[in-house]
N, C-alpha and C positions, 0 to 999 in steps of 0.2 A: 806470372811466375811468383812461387810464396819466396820472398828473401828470405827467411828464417828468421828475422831480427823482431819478432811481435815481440812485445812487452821487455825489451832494451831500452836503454838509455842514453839519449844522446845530447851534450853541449854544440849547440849550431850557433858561431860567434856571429854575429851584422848580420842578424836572421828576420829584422824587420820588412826589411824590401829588396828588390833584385834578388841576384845569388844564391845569398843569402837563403830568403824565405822560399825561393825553388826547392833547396835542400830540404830544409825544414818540412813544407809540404809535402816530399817526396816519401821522406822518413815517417812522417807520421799516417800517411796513407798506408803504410808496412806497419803499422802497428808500434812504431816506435816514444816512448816519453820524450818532452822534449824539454830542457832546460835554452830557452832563447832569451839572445842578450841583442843590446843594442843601445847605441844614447841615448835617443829621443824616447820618454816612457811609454807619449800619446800614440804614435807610430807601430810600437813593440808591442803595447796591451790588445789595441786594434785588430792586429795580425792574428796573437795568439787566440784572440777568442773566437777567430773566423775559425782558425785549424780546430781547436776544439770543439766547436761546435759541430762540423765538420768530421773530423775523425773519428771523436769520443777519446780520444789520449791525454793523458796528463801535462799540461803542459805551464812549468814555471817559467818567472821573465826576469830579468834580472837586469836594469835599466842602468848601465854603467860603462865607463872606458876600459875597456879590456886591456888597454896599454900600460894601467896602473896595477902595480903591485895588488892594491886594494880591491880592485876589479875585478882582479885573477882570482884574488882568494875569496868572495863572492860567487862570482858562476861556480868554483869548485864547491864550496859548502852547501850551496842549492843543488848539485849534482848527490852529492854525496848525501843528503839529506834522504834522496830517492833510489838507494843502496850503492851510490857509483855510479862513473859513465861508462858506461862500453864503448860510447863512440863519440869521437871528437869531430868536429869541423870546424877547422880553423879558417877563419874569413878577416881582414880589413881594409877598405879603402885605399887607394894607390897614392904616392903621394903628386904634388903637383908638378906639371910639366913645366919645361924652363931650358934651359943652355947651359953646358956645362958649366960657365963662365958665370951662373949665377948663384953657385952653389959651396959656402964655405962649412966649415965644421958643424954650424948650428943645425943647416938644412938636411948634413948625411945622417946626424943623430937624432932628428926627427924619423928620418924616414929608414933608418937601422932599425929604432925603437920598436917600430908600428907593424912593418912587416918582415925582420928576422928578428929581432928576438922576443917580440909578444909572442907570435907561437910556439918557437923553440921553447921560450919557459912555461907556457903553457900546459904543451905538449910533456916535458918534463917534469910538472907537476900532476900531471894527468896518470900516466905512463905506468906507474907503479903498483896503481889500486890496478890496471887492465892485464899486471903480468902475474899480478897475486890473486885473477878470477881466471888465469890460463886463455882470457881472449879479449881480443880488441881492435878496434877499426879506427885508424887517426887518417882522414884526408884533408888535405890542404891547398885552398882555394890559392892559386897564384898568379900565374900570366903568361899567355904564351910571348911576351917579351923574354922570358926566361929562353927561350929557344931561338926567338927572330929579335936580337935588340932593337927597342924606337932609341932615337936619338936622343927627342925630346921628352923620353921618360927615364933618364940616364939613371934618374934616384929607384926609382922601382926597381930598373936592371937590376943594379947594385944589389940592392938589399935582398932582392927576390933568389937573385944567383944564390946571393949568402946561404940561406935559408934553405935553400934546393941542395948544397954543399950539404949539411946537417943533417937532412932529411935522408940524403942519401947513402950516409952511412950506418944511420942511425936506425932505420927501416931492416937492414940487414940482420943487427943487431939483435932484434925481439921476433922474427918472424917466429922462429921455431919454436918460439914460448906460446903461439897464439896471436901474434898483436901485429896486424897488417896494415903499413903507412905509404899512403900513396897521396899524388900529387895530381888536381888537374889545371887544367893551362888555358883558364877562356880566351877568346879570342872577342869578337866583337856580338854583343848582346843586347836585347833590347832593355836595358835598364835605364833608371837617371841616367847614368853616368855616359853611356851613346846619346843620350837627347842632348844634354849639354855641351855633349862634341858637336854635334849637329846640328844644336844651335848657333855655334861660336862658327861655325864654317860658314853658316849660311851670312851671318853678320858680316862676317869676314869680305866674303867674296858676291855678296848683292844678290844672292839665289834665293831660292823658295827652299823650303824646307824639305820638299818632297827633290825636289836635284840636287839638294846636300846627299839625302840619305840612298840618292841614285848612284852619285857618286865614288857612296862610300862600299854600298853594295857592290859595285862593278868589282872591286876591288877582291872580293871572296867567291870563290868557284861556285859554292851553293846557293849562290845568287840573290842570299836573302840573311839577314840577323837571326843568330841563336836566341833563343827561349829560356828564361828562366827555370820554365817545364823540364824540357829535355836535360837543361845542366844539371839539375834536381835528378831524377831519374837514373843517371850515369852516378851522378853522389850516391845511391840510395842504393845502387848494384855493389858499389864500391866497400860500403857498407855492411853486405850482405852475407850471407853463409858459404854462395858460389865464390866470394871474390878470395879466399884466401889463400892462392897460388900466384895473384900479381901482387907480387910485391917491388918496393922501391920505385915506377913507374910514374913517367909525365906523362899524364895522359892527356895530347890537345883536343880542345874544345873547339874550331876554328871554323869551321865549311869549306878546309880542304887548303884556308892560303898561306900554311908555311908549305914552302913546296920542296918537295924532298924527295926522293925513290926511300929512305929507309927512315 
């Protein structure tokens, strides 16, 4: 299927690895430019020059903490250097698991910071060049915790909920200018960040690594971890020319285990 999105522009925030560089990949196999960020430079450069080699698209890197003011205004001036973004991906890292009991003001303003309001301002600084080109596609990478609370990820809830609050009125607001903002919700994926669950289990509990991730599989209907690929792919629909009739939308990434009829 052509997405219609060739030669657009897109900011893919923590587009070095995982998630991330799914999206990134997915977009730029559409023909999309790509402005990618991420901390680590060695990691971020490596990436992008696979994709370009690969694609033949344009693709800037912009090696910095998207959580800082300075950061923000960075990926934006590399964007905008490349006429505008058309398309946003707002991506970061969850913050740490713990008990609620371990959690005073220092740790909700860490994890308020990172994942509601780096995107809201993001997304807000983004937002205006997309309703003064009459179109635009802002999707943002969250959690299907937003739908199924973990316990011990009570900070993610929190801030994720926030953030999903924003998005959801806020989507409403711009559809009819052009500018389509939607949400998707991974559930468990083959990235770092499941190895390291999976490692700490296995540690944990004296198993093999292969009956941690047996374990954890059991736990999801389609019997098996989502793909970087495929999250990529559903970004890149989302994206797209087709997509501008879902609007406001959590869309779960999960293999079926928030279990629900509706």
């Amino acid at each position: 299927m052509d997405l219609g999105i060739k030669g657009k522009t897109a900011i893919v925030c923590a587009s070095s690895k995982g998630l991330g560089r799914g999206c990134a990949e997915a977009l730029a196999e559409a023909g999309v430019n790509l402005v990618m960020n991420a901390r680590t430079k060695s990691t971020l450069d490596e990436t992008a020059a696979k994709i370009r080699d690969q694609y033949g698209v344009t693709v800037e890197t912009i090696a910095t903490d998207i959580t800082a003011d300075s950061g923000r205004a960075e990926v934006k001036a590399a964007a905008d250097a490349m006429g505008g973004a058309d398309i946003l991906v707002n991506n970061a890292g969850g913050p740490p698991p713990g008990m609620w009991s371990d959690w005073g003001r220092e740790e909700w303003q860490a994890a308020i910071d990172a994942n509601m309001l780096t995107p809201i301002l993001l997304t807000t600084e983004i937002l205006p060049g997309m309703l003064e080109k009459g179109w635009g596609r802002v999707v943002s990478i969250t959690s299907a915790s937003v739908r199924t609370p973990i316990g011990v990820l009570g900070l993610s809830n929190g801030a994720r909920a926030g953030f999903t609050g924003f998005f959801a009125g806020t989507s409403r607001q711009v559809a009819g200018k052009g500018v389509i903002m939607n949400n998707i919700l991974p559930g468990i994926h083959q990235t770092d960040r499941i190895t390291q669950l999976d490692t700490a289990a296995m540690n944990a509990s004296g198993i093999t690594m292969d009956e941690a991730r047996a374990q954890r599989m059991a736990t999801i209907p389609a019997g098996r971890y989502g793909t970087p690929e495929e999250f990529g792919a559903t970004c890149a629909f989302l994206c797209s020319q087709h997509a501008g009739f879902i609007v406001g939308q959590n869309i779960l990434l999960d293999g079926g285990a928030f279990n629900s009829s509706f």
